[in-house]
Structures are given as C-alpha cells and as structure tokens.
C-alpha positions in Angstrom: -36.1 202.4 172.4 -38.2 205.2 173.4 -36.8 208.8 173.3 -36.2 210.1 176.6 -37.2 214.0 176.2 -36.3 216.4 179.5 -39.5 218.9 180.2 -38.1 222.2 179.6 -41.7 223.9 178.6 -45.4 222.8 181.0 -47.3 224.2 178.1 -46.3 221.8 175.3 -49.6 219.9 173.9 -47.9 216.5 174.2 -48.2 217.2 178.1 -52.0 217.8 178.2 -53.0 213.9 178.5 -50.8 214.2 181.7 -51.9 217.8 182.8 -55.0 219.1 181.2 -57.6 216.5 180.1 -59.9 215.6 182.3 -60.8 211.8 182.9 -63.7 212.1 180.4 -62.5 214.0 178.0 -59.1 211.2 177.6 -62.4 208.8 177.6 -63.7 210.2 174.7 -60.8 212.0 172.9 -60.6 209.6 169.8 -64.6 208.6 169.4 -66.1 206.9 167.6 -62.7 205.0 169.0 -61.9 204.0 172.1 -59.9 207.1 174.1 -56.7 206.8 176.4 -56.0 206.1 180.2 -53.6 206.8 182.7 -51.7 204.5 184.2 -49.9 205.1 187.6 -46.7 203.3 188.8 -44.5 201.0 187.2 -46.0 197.1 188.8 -49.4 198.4 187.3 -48.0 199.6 183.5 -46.5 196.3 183.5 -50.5 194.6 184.3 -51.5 196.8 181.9 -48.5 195.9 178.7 -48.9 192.2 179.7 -52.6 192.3 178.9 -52.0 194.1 175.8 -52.5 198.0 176.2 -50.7 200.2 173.8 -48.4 203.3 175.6 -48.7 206.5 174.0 -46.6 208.4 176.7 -44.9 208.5 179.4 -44.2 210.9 182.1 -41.7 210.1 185.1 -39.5 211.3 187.5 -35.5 211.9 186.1 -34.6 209.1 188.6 -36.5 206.6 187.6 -35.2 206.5 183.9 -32.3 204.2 185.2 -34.4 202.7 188.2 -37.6 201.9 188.9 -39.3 202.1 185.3 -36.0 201.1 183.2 -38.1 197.5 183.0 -41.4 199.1 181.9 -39.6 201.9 179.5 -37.4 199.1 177.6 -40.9 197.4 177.2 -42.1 200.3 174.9 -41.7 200.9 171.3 -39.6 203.7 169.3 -42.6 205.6 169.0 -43.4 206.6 172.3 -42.1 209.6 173.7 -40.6 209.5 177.8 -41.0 213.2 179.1 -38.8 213.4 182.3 -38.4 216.4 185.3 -37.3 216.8 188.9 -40.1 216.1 191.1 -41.5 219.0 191.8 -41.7 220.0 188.3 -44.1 217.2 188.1 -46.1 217.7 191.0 -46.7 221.6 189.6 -47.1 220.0 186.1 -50.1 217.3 187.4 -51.0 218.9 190.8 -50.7 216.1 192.6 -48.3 213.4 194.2 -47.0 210.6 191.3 -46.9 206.8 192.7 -43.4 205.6 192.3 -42.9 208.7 190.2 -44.4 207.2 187.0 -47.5 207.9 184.5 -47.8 206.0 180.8 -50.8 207.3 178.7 -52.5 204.1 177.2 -55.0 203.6 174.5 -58.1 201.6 175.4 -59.0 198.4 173.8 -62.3 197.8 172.5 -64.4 196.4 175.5 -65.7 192.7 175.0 -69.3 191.7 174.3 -71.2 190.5 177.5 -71.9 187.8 176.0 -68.6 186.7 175.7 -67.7 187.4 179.3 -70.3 185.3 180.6 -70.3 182.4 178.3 -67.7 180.2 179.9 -68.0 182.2 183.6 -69.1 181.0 186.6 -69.2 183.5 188.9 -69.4 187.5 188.0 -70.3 190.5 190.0 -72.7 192.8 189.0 -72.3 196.5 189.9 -75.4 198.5 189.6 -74.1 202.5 189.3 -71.0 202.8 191.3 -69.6 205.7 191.3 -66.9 206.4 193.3 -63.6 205.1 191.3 -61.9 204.1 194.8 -65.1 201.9 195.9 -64.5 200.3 191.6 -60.9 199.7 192.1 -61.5 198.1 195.5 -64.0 195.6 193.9 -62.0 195.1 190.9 -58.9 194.1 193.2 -61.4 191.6 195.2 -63.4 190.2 192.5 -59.7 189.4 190.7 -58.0 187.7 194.0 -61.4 186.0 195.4 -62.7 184.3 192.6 -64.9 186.2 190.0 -64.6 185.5 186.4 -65.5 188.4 185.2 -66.8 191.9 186.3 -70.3 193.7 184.4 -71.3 197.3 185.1 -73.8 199.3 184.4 -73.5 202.8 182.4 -73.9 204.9 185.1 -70.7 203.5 186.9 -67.3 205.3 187.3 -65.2 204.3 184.5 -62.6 201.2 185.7 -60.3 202.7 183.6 -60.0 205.7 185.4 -56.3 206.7 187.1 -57.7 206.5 190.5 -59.6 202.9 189.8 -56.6 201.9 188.2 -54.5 202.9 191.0 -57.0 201.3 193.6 -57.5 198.1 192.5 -53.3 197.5 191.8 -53.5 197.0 188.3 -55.9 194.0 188.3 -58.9 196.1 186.4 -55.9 194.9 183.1 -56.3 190.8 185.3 -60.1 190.4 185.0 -62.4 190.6 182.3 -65.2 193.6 182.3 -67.5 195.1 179.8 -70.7 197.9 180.4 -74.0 196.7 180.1 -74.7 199.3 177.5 -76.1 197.4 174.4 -80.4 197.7 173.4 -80.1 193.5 174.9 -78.4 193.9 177.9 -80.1 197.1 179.3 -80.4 197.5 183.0 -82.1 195.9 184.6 -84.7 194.8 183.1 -83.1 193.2 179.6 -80.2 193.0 181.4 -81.6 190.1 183.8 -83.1 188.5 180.9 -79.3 188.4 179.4 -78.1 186.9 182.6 -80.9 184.4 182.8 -80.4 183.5 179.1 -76.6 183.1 180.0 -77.7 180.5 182.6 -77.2 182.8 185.9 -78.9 182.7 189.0 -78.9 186.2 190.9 -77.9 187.3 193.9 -78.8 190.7 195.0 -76.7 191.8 198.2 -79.3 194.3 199.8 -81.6 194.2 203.3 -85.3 193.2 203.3 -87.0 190.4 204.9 -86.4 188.0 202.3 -82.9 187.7 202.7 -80.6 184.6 203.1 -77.5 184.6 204.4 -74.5 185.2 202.4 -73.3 181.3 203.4 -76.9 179.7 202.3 -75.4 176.7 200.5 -78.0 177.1 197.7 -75.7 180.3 196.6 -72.7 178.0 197.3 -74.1 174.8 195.2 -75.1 177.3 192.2 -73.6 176.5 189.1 -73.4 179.8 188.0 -74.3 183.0 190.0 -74.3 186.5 189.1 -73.7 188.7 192.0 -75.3 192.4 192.3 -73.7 195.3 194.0 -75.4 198.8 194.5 -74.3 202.2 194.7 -73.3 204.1 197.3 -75.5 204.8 200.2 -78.8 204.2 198.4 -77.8 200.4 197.6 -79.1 198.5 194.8 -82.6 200.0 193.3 -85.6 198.2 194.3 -86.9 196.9 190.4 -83.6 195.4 190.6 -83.7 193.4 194.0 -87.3 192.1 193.4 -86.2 190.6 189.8 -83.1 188.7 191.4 -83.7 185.1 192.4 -82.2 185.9 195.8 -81.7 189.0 198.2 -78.5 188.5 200.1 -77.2 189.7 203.7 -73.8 189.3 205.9 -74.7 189.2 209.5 -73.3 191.5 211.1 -72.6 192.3 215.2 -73.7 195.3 217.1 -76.3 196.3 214.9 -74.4 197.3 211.8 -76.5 197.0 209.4 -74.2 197.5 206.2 -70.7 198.0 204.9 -69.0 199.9 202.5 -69.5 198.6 198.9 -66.4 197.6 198.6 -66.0 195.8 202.0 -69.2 193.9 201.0 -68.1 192.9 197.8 -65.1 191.6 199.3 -67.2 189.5 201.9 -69.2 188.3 199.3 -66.8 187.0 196.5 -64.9 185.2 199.4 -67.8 183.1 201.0 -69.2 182.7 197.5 -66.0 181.9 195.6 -63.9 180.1 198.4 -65.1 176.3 197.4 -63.3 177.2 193.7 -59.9 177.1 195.4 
C-alpha cells in the first residue's frame, strides 16, 4: 500500500513534479529515457493504470484518501509516495484548481514505431503541427469514440501527454494508439507520405481549394484504408502537404462559414468517415 504522507513543507523536492517543472522539462527529465506526465482526476489515472503507466506520485486532496481516489491509490504499489493537504494548500502549492482534487505523476512508455501503428489500421488521423493541447485532447477524445485506429503527429505538435491534453481528451490519449512522426523514414511530409503510401493509405487532406470533395464522397467512404490530415491552428494544413495528398477534403457549411475549429473538424470528419465501421 502506498504511504500516505501529509504536506507539512511546499519546498520539499518530491513536490517539484507537481509544483515546479514545467511540461517540458517532466518531458525530458530522465533522457535519453522517456520523462513523466501528469495525470489529472481519478476516472483518467485509472485510463492511464489500465493501459499500463507506472505512478511515481501522487498528490490529492485529504478528502479524497477515503473517497474519491481510495480505488486508484489501492491500485498503486508500496513504492509510491501519496502527499495529501487541505485544499487550498494545494491550490497555493500548483496555482491552479485540481479536477476531483487528484494528480499521480506517471512515467512515460516508450512510444511505438509507426509502423506498427499503421500495419493492421484502417483509419488514422494525421495532425500536421497542432499546438494547442486543448484543440489535441479534443481530437484524441474524437478520434478514440468515432472510429480511428490510431492517431500520428508530427514533431512540432503539443505533446498528448501533456496535463491539459490529458485532461481534455478524458483520458482516452492512454485508449488509442499514437506515436510522432519523428524517425529519418517517416519525416514530414515528404517521407512521411511515402510511409503512408508504403503502409497502403490513401490521403485525405481536410483543407479549402477548388479541388475539394466533400467530406461524404463515397470514394473516402469505400477506401480500404485512409489516412486523414489535420492542420494547425489558423493557418491549416501547409500547402506541400495538401498537394501530395490523394484528396483535399471540405464540410459544407451554411452561412458562409468557411471553417471550424480543428477540433470540431476532426470530430465531423472521423464521424462521416468512420460511421460505416459501427
């Protein structure tokens, strides 16, 4: 059983995951290894122990030792340490509001090869430098519930493992498979279309020019296997990468809208393109 320790000192190192590191530096505080991540609110440290993340830490709310995260806290070994306070002793402690009262550090695994994402996948988004981690968390929690095998971004995207991602998508960044297109044979875009052709993908770029089909074309429907491309924010997808895809993609839209929100998109998207797989 984990020790349950009661924060009587904010300065103590073992707090700094919690307090002081920033996102990147808990991404890289164990290279060449993988780092940690912070996980927010019981329902998602349970995602994230069911698909086989270590805990390092926890830090929670006194109340919620006997209630809400008794379940996720019995789930832990003897080796990880439970730091508990009042509430507002960890709202000064984190500088902002817990969800359900309830961090757990976590190591990160070793991310998969594409390769072996896309080998037995059918559908998978692509998402070209996103960098907001709300918009990732928002796709990650559509591309899990809508039909996507398996979620490929590229280096210059915010991290899905990020507390706000995490916290955005409800856990389901630990449901569906994702890796970073940062190897020498999968470098974006151009390698990294080859890779997708080579895995047998047709692509689908969603972006506006006067090329574009309509999101319910049945030839994106009767595609074996489709790949499909999300940009960033504002700016969209770049224009190499829309002219290398086998298809540019629109929604139609009413009173001349001409785009949504990445997320929104995405969520429009994986549902026409996935539905026929239910």
């Amino acid at each position: 059983m984990p020790r349950i320790i009661e924060i009587t000192d904010l300065s103590v190192p073992e707090l700094d995951v919690f307090a002081r590191l920033t996102e990147p530096q808990l991404l890289h505080i164990y290279e060449p290894q993988a780092g940690l991540f912070i996980a927010e609110s019981p329902k998602v440290i349970k995602r994230a122990l069911d698909a086989g993340y270590e805990p390092v830490s926890m830090l929670l709310e006194k109340k919620h030792v006997e209630g809400e995260a008794r379940g996720v806290i019995a789930r832990c070994g003897g080796d990880v340490l439970v730091f508990t306070a009042e509430h507002a002793v960890l709202k000064r402690l984190t500088g902002f509001e817990l969800t359900r009262g309830v961090l757990c550090a976590m190591r990160r695994n070793a991310l998969p090869a594409p390769s072996e994402l896309c080998r037995s996948a059918s559908r998978i988004a692509v998402l070209e430098n996103v960098v907001n981690p709300t918009n990732i968390g928002a796709v990650f929690r559509s591309a899990a519930a809508l039909g996507m095998d398996a979620v490929l971004l590229t280096p210059a995207c915010s991290n899905p493992l990020y507390r706000r991602a995490i916290r955005v998508s409800m856990g389901t960044v630990f449901q569906i498979p994702w890796t970073i297109l940062d190897g020498e044979e999968t470098a974006w875009p151009g390698r990294g279309m080859d890779f997708l052709r080579k895995m047998g993908f047709q692509t689908a770029a969603m972006a506006l020019n006067g090329k574009a089909v309509r999101v319910d074309d049945p030839r994106l429907a009767q595609a074996k296997k489709l790949a499909v491309i999300l940009g960033t924010e504002g700016d969209g997808l770049a224009e190499d990468t829309v002219a290398a895809c086998d298809y540019t993609v629109r929604i139609p839209m009413f009173h001349g809208v001409d785009s949504l929100n990445v997320a929104a998109a995405s969520a429009v998207a994986f549902w026409e393109l996935g539905k026929n797989r239910m």
